[in-house]
C-alpha positions, 0 to 999 in steps of 0.5 A: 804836884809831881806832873804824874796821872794815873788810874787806881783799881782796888777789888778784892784785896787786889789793887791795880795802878796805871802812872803817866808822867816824865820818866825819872819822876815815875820810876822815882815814885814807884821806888817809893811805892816799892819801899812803903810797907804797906804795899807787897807782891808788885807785879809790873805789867808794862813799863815804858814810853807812850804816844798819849796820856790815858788819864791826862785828865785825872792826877790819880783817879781810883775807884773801889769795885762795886756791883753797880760800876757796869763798866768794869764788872762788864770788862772783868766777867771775860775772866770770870775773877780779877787777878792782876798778878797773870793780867796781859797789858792790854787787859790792864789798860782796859780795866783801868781805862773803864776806871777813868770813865766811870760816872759816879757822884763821888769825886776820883780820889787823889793820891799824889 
């Protein structure tokens, strides 16, 4: 394991992703997002130190949108769209921290 955490949202072709861990091992996993062909148009929304881990709990967990996640569908009709190209952080942190939150009877998916 790398010692990274983190949130994954996918919804409508977009994807919006939270990682939490050592400096060094983050920025060298995110160079290696960056030059995977399947990824394109990165935005980084914010980028540096924090007093506490959100997603401690999880090594990566992720949802797929869907009608019934009341949690997130609450926190995206304030902008009436999901689009995380323009999102500010504290709406990003809010989304991916209703992810974390969810009940689901599926397990978080692991990516790392």
């Amino acid at each position: 394991m790398l010692g990274v955490s983190g949130a994954l949202l996918a919804c409508d072709k977009w994807f919006m992703q939270a990682l939490e861990g050592d400096r060094l091992t983050v920025g060298n996993l995110y160079q290696r997002i960056r030059q995977d062909p399947l990824h394109g148009n990165l935005n980084v929304i914010m980028y540096g130190p924090i007093d506490e881990r959100k997603f401690g709990g999880w090594s990566m967990c992720g949802r797929t949108l869907s009608p019934t996640d009341n949690a997130i569908v609450s926190t995206l009709e304030n902008n009436n769209a999901f689009n995380p190209v323009n999102i500010s952080k504290q709406a990003a942190l809010k989304i991916l921290g209703a992810v974390s939150t969810l009940k689901s009877t599926e397990p978080p998916y692991q990516y790392l």
